[in-house]
PDB file of N, CA, C and O in Angstrom:
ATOM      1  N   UNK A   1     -58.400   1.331  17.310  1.00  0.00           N
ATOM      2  CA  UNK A   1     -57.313   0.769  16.543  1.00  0.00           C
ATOM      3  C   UNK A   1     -56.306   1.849  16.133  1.00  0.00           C
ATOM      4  O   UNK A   1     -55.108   1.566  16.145  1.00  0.00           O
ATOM      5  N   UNK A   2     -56.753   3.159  15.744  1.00  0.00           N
ATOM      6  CA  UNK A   2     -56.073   4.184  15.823  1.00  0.00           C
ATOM      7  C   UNK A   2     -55.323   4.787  16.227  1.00  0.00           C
ATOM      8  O   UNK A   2     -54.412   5.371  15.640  1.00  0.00           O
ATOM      9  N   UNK A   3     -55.684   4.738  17.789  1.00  0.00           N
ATOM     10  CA  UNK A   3     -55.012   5.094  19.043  1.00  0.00           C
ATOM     11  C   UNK A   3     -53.649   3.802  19.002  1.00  0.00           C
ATOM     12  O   UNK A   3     -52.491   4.167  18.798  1.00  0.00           O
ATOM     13  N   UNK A   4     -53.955   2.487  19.198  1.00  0.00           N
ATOM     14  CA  UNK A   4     -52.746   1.776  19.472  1.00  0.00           C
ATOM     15  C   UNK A   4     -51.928   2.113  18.154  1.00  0.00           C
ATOM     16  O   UNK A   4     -50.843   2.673  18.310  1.00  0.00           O
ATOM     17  N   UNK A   5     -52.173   1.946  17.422  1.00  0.00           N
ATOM     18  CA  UNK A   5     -51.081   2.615  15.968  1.00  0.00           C
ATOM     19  C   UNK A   5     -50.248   3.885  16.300  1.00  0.00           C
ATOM     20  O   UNK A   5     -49.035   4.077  16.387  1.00  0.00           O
ATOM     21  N   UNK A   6     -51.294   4.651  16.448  1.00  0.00           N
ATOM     22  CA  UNK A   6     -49.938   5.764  17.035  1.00  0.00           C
ATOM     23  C   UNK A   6     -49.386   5.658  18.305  1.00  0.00           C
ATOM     24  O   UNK A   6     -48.357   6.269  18.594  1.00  0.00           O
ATOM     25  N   UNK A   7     -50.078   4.810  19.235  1.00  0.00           N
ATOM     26  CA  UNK A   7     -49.147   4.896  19.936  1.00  0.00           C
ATOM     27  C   UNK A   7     -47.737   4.115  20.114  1.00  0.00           C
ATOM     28  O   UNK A   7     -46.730   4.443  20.740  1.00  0.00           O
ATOM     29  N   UNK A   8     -48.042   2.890  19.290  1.00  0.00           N
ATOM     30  CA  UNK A   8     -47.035   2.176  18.621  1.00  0.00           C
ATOM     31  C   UNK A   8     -46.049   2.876  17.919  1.00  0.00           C
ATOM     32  O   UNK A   8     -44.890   2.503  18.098  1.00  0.00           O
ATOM     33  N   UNK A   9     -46.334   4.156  16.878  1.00  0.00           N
ATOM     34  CA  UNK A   9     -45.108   5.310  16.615  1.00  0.00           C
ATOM     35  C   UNK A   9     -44.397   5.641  17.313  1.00  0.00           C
ATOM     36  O   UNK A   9     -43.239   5.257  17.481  1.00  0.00           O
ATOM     37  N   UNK A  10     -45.004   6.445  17.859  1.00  0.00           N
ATOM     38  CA  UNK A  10     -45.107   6.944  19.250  1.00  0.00           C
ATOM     39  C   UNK A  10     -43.602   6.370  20.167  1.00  0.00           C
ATOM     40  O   UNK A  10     -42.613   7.081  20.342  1.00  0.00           O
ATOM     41  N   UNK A  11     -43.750   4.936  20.661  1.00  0.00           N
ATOM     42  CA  UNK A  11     -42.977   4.392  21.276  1.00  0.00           C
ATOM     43  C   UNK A  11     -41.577   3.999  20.295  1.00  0.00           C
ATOM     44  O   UNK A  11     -40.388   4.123  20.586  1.00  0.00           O
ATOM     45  N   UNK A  12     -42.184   3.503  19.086  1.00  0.00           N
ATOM     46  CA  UNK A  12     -40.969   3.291  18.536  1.00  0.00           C
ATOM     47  C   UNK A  12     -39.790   4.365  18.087  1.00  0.00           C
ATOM     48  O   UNK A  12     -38.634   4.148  17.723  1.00  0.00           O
ATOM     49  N   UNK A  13     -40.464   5.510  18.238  1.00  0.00           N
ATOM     50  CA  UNK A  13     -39.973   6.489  17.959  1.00  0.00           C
ATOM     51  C   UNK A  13     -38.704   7.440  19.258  1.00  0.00           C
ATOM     52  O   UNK A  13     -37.784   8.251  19.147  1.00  0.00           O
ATOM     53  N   UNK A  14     -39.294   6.819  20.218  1.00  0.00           N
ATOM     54  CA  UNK A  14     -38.951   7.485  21.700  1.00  0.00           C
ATOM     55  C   UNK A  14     -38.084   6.612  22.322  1.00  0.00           C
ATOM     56  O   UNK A  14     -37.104   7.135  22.852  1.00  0.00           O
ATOM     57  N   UNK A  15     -38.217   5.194  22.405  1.00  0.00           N
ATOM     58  CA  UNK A  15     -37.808   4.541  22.827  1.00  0.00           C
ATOM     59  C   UNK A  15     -36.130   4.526  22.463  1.00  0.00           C
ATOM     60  O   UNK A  15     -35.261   4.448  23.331  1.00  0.00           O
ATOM     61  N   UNK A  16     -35.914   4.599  21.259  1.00  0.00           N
ATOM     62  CA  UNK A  16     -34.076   4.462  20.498  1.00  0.00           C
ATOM     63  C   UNK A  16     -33.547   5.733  21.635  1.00  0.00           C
ATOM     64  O   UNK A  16     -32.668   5.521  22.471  1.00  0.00           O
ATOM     65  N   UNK A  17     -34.039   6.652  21.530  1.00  0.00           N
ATOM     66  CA  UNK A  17     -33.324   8.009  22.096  1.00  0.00           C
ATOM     67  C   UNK A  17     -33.137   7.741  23.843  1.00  0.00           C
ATOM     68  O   UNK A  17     -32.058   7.990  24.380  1.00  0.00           O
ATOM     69  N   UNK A  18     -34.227   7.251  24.569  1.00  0.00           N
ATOM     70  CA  UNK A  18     -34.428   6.689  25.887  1.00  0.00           C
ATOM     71  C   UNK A  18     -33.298   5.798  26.117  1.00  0.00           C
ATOM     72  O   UNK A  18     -32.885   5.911  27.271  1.00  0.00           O
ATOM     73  N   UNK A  19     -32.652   4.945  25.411  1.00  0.00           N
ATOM     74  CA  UNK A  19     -31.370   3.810  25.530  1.00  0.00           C
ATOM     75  C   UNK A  19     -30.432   4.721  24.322  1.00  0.00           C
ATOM     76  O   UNK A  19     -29.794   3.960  23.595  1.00  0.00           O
ATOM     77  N   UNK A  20     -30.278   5.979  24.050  1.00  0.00           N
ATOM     78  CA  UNK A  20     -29.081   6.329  23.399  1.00  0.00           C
ATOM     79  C   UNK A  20     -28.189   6.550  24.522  1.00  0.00           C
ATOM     80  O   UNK A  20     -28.596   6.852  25.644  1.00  0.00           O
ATOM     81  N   UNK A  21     -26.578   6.350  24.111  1.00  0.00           N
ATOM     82  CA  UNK A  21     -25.852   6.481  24.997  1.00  0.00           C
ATOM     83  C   UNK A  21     -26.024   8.020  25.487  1.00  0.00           C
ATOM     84  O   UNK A  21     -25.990   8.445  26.642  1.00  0.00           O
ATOM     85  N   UNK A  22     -26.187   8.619  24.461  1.00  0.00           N
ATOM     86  CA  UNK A  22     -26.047  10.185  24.910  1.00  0.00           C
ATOM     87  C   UNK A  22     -26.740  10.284  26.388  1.00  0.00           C
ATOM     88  O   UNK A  22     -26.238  11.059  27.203  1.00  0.00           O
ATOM     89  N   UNK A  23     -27.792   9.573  26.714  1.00  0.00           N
ATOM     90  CA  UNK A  23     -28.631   9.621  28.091  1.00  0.00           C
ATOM     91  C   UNK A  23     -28.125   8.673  28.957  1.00  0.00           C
ATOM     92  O   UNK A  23     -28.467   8.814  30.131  1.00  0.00           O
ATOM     93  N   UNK A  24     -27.561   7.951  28.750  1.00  0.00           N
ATOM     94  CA  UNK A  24     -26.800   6.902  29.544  1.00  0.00           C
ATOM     95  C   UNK A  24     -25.387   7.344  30.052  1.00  0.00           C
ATOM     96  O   UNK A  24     -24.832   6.902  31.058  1.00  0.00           O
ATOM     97  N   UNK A  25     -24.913   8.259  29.218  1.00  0.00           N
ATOM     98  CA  UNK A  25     -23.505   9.196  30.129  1.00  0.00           C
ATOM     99  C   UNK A  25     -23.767  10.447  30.422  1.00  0.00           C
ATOM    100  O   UNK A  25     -22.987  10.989  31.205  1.00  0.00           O
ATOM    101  N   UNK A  26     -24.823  11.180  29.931  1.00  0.00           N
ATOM    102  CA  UNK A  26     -25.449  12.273  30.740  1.00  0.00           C
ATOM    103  C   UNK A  26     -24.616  12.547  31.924  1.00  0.00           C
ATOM    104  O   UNK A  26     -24.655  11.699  32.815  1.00  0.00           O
ATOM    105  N   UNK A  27     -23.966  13.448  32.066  1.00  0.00           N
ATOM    106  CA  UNK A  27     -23.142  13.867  33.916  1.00  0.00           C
ATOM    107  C   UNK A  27     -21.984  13.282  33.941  1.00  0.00           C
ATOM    108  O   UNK A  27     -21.172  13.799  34.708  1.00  0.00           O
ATOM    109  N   UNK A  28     -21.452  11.876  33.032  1.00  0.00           N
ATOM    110  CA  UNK A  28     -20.351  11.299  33.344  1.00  0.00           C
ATOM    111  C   UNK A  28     -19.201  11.653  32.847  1.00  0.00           C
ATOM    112  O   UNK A  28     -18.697  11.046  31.901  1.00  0.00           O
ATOM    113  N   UNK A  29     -18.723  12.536  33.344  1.00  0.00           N
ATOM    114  CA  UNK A  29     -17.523  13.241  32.555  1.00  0.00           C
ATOM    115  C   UNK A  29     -16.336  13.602  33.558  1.00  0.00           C
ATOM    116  O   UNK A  29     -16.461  14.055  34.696  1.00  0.00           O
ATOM    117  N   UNK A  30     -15.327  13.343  32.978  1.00  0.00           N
ATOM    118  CA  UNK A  30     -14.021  13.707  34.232  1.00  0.00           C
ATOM    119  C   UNK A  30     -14.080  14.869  34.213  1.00  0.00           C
ATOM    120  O   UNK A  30     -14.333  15.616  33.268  1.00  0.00           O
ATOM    121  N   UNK A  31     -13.756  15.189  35.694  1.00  0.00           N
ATOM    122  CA  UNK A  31     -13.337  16.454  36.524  1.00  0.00           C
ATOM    123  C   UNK A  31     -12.748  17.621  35.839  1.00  0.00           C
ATOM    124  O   UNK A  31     -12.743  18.750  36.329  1.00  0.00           O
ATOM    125  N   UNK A  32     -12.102  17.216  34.342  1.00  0.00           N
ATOM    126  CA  UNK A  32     -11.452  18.167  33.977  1.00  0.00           C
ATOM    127  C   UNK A  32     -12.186  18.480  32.460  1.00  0.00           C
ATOM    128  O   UNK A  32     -11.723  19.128  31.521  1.00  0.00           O
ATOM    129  N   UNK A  33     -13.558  17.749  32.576  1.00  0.00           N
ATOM    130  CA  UNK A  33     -14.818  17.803  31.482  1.00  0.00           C
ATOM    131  C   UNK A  33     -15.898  18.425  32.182  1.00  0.00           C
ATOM    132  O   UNK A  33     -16.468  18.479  33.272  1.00  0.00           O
ATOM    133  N   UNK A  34     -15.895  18.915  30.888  1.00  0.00           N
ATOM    134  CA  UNK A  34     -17.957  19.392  31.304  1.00  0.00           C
ATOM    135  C   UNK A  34     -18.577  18.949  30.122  1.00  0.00           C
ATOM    136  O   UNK A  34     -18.102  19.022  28.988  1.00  0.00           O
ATOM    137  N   UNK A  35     -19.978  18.354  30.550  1.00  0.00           N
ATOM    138  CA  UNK A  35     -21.352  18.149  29.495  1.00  0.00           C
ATOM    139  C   UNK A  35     -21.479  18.552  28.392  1.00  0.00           C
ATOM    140  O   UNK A  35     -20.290  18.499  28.077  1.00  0.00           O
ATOM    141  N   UNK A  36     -21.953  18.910  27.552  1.00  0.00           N
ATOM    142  CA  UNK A  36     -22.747  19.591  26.272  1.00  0.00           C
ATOM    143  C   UNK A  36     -23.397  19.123  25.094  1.00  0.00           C
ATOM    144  O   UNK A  36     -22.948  18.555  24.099  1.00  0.00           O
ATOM    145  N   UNK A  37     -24.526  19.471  25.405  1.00  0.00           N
ATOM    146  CA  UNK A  37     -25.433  19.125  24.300  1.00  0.00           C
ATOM    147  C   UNK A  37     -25.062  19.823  23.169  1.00  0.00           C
ATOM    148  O   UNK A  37     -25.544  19.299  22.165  1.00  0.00           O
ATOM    149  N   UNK A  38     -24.298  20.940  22.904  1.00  0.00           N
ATOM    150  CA  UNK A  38     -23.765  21.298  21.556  1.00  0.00           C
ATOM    151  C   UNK A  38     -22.412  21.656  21.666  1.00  0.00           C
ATOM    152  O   UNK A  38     -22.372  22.503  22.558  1.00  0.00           O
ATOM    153  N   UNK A  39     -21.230  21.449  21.209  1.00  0.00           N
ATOM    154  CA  UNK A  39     -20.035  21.860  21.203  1.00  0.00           C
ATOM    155  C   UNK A  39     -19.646  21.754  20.084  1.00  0.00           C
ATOM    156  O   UNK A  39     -20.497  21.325  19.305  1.00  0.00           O
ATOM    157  N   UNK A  40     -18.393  22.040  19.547  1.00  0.00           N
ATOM    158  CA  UNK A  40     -17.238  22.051  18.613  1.00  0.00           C
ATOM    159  C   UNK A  40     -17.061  20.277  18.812  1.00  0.00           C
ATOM    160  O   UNK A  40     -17.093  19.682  19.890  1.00  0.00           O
ATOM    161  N   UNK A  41     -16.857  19.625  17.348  1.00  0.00           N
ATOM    162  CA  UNK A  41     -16.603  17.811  17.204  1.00  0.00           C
ATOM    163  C   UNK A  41     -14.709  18.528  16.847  1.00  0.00           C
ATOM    164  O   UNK A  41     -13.871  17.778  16.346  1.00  0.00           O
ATOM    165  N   UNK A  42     -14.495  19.444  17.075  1.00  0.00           N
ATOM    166  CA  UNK A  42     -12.830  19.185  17.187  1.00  0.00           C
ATOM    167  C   UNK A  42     -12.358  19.762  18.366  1.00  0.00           C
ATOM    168  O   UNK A  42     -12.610  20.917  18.710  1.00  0.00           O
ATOM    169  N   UNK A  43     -11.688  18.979  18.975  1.00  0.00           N
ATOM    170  CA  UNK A  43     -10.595  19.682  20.331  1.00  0.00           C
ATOM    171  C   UNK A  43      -9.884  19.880  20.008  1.00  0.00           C
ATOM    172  O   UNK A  43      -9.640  19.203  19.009  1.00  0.00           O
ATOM    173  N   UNK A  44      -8.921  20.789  20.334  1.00  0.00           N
ATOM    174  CA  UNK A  44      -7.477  20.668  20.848  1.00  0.00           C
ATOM    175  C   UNK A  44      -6.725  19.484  21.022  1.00  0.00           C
ATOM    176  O   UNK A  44      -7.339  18.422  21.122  1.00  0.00           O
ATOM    177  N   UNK A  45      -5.099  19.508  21.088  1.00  0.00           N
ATOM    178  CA  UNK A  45      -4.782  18.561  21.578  1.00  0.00           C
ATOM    179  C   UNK A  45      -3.326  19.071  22.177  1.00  0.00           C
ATOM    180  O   UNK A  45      -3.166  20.270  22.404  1.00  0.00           O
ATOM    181  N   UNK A  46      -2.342  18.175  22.406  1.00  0.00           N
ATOM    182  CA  UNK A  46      -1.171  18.584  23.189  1.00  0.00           C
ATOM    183  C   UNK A  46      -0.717  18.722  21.787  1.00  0.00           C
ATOM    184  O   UNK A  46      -0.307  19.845  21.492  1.00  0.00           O
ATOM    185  N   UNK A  47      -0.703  17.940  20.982  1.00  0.00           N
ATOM    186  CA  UNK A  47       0.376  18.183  19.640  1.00  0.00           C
ATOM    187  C   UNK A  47      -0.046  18.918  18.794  1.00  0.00           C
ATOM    188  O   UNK A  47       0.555  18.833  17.723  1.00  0.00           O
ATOM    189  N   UNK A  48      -0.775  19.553  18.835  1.00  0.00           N
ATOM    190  CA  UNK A  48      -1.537  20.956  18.086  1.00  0.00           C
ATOM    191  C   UNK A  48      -2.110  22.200  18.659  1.00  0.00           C
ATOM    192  O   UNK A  48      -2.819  23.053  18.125  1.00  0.00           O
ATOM    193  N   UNK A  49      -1.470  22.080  20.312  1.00  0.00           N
ATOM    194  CA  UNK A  49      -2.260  23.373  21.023  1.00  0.00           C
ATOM    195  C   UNK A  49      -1.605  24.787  20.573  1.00  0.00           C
ATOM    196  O   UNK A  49      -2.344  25.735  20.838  1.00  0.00           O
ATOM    197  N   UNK A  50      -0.391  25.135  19.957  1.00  0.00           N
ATOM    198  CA  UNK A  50      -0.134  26.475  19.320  1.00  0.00           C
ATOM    199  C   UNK A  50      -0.420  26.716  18.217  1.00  0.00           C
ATOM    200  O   UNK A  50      -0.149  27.843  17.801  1.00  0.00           O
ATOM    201  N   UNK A  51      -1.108  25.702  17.284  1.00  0.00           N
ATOM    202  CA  UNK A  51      -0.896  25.832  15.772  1.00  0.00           C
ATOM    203  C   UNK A  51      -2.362  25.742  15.485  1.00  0.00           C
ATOM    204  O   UNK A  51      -2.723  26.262  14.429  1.00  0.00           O
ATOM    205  N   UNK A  52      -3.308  25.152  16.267  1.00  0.00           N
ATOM    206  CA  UNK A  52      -4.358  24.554  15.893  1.00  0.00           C
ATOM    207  C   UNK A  52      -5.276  25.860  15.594  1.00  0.00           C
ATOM    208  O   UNK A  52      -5.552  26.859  16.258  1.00  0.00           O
ATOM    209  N   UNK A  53      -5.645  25.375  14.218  1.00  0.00           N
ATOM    210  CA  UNK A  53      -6.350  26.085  13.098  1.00  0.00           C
ATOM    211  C   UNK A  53      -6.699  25.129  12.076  1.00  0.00           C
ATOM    212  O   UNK A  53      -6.428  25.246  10.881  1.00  0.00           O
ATOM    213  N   UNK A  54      -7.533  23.846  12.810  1.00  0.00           N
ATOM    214  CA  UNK A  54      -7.847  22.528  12.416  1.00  0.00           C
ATOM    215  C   UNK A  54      -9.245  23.215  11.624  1.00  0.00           C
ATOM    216  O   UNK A  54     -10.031  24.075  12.020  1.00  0.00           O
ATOM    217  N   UNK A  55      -9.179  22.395  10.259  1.00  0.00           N
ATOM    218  CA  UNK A  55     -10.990  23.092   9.723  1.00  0.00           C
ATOM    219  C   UNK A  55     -11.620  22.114  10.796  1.00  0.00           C
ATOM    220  O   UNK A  55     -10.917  21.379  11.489  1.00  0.00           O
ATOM    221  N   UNK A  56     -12.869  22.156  10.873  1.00  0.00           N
ATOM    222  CA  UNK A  56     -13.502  21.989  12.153  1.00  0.00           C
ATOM    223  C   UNK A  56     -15.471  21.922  11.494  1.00  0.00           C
ATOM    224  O   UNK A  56     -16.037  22.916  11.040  1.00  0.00           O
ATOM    225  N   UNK A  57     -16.030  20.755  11.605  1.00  0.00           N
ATOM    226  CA  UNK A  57     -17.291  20.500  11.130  1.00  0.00           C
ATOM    227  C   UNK A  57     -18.082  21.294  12.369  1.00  0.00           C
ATOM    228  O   UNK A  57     -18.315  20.945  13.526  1.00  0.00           O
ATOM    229  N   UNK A  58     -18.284  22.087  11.886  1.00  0.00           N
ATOM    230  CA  UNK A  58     -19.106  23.334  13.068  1.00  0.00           C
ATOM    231  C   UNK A  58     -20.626  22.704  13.575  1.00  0.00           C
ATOM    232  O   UNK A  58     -21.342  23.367  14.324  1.00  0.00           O
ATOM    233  N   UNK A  59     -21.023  21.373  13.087  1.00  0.00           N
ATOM    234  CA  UNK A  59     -22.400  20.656  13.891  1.00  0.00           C
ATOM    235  C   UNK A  59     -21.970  20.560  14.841  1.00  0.00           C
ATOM    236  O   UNK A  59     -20.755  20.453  15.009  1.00  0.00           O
ATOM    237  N   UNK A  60     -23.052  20.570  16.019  1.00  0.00           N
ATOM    238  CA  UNK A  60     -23.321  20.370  16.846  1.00  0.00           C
ATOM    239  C   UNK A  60     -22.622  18.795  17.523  1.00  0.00           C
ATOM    240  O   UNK A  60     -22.857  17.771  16.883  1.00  0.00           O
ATOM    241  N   UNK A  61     -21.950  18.720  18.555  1.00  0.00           N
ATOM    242  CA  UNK A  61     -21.210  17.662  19.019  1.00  0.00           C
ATOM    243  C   UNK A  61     -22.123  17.241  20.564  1.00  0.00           C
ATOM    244  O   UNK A  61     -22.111  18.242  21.281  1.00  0.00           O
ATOM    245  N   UNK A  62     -22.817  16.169  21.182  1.00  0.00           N
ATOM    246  CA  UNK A  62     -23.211  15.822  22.661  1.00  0.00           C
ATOM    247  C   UNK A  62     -21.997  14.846  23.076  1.00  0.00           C
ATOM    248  O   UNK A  62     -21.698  13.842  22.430  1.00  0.00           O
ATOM    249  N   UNK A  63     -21.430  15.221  24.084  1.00  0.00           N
ATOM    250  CA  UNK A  63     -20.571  14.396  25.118  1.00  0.00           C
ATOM    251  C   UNK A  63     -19.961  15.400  26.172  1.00  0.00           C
ATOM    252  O   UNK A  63     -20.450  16.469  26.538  1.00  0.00           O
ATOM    253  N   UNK A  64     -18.535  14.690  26.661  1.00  0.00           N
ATOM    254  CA  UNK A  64     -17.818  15.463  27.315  1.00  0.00           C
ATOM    255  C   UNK A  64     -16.779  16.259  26.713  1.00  0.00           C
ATOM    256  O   UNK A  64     -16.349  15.836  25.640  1.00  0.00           O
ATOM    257  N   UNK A  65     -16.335  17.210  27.124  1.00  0.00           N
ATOM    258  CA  UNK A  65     -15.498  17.885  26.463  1.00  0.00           C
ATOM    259  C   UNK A  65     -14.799  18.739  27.432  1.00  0.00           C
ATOM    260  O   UNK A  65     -15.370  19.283  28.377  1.00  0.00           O
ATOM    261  N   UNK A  66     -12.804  18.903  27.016  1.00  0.00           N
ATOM    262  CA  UNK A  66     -11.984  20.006  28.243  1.00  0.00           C
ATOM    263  C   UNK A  66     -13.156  21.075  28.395  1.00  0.00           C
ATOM    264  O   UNK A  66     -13.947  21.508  27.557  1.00  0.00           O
ATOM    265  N   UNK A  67     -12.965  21.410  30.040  1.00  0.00           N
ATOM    266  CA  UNK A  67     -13.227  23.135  29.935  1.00  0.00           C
ATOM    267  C   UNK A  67     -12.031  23.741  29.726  1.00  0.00           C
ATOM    268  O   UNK A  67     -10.892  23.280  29.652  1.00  0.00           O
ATOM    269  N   UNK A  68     -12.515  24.986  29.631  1.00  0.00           N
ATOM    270  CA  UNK A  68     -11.147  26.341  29.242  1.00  0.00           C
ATOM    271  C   UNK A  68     -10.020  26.119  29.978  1.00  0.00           C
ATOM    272  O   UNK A  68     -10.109  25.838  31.173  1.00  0.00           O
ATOM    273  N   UNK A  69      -8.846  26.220  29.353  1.00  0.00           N
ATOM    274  CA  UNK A  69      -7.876  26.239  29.554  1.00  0.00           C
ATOM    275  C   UNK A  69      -6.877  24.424  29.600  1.00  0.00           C
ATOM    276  O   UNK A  69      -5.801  24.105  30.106  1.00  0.00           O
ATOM    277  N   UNK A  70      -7.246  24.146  29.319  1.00  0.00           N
ATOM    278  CA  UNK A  70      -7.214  21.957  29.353  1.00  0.00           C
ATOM    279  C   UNK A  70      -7.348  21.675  27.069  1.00  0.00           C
ATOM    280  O   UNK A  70      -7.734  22.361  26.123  1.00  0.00           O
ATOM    281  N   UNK A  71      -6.904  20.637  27.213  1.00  0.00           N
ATOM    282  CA  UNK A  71      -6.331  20.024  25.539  1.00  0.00           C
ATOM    283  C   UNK A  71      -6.867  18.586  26.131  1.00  0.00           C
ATOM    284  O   UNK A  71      -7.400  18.019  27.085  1.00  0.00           O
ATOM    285  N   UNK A  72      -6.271  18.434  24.731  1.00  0.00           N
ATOM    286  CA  UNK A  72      -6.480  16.521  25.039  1.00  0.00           C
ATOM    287  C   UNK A  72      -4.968  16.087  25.001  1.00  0.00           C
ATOM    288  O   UNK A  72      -4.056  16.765  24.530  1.00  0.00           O
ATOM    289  N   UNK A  73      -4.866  14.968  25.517  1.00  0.00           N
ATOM    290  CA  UNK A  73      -3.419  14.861  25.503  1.00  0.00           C
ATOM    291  C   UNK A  73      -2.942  14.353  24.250  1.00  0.00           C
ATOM    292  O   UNK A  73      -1.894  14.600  23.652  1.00  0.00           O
ATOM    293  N   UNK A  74      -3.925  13.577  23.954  1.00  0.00           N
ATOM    294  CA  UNK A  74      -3.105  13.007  22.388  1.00  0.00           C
ATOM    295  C   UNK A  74      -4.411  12.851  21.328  1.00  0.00           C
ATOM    296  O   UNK A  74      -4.193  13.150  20.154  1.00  0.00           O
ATOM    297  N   UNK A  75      -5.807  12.377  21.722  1.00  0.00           N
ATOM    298  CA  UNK A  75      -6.703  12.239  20.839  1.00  0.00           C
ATOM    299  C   UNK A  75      -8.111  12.591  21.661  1.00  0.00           C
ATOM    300  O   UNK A  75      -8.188  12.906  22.848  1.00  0.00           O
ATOM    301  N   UNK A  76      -9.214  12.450  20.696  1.00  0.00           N
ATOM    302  CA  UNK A  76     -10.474  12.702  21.743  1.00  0.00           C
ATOM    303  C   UNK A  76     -11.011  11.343  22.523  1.00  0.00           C
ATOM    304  O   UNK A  76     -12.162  11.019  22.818  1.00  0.00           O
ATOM    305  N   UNK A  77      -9.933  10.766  22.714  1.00  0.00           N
ATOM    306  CA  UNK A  77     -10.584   9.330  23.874  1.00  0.00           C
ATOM    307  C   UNK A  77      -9.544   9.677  25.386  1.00  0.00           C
ATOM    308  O   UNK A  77      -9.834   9.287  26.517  1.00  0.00           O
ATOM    309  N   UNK A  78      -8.418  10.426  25.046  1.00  0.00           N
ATOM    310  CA  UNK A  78      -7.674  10.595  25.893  1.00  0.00           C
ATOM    311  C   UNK A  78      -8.219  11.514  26.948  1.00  0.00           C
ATOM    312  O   UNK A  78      -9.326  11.937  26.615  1.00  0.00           O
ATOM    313  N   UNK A  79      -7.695  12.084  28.429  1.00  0.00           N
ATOM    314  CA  UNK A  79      -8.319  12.881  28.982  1.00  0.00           C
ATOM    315  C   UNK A  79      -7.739  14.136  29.089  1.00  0.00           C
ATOM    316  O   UNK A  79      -6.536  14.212  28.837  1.00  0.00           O
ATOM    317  N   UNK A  80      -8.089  14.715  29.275  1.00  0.00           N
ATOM    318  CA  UNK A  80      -8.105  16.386  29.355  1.00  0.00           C
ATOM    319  C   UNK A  80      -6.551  16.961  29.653  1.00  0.00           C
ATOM    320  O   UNK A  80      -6.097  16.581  28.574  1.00  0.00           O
ATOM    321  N   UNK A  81      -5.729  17.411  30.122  1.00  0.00           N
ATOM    322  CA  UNK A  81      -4.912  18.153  30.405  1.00  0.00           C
ATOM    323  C   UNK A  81      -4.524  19.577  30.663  1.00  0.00           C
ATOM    324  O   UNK A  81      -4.393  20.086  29.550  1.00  0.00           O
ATOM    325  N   UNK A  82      -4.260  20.532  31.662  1.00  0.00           N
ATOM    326  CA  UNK A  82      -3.778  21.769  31.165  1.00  0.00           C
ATOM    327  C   UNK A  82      -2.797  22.022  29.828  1.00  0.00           C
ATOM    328  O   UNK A  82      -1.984  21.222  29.365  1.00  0.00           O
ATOM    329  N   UNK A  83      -3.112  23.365  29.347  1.00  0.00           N
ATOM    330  CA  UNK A  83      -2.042  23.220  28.231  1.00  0.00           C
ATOM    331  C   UNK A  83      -0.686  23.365  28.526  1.00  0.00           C
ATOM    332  O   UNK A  83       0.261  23.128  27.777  1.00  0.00           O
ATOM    333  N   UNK A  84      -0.660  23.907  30.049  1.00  0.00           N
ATOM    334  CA  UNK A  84       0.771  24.212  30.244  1.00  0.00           C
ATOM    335  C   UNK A  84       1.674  22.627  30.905  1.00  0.00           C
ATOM    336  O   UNK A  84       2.806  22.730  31.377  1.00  0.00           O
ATOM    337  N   UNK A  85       1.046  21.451  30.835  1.00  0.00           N
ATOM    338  CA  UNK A  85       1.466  20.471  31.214  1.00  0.00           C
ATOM    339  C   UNK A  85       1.833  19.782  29.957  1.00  0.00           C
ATOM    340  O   UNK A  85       2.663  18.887  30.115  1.00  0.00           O
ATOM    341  N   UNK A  86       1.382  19.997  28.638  1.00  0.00           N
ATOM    342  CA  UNK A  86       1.305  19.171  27.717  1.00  0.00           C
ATOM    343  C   UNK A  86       3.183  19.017  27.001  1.00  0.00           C
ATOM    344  O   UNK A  86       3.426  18.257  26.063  1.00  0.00           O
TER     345      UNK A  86
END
């Protein structure tokens, strides 16, 4: 009886994270994104790429995010951009 109890934890415990989106977009990121299990929760953007000195919640962020040298064009749903296009 022991055994099914924990393993009943066990599952309930594992299972939420198994159907989190975070594992369900795993890899799905545009061409001008890469992955990360930890990043910066503030980007860049086109209307703040010379000034930006945004305070910035330094936890840990999982999704996609620009690589170097790319902004967002207007918010973090938008996609990536060079900065010299913005």
């Amino acid at each position: 009886m022991a055994y099914v109890r924990i393993s009943f934890i066990v599952l309930a415990l594992f299972v939420p994270l198994l159907i989190d989106c975070r594992f369900i977009n795993y890899g799905i990121c545009r061409p001008d994104e890469s992955y990360s299990l930890c990043s910066t929760q503030c980007e860049q953007t086109c209307a703040d790429k010379d000034t930006w000195q945004q305070p910035c919640n330094h936890m840990c962020a999982i999704g996609c995010f620009c690589i170097d040298g790319y902004v967002r064009q207007s918010d973090k749903n938008s996609p990536c951009i060079k900065k010299s296009e913005c």
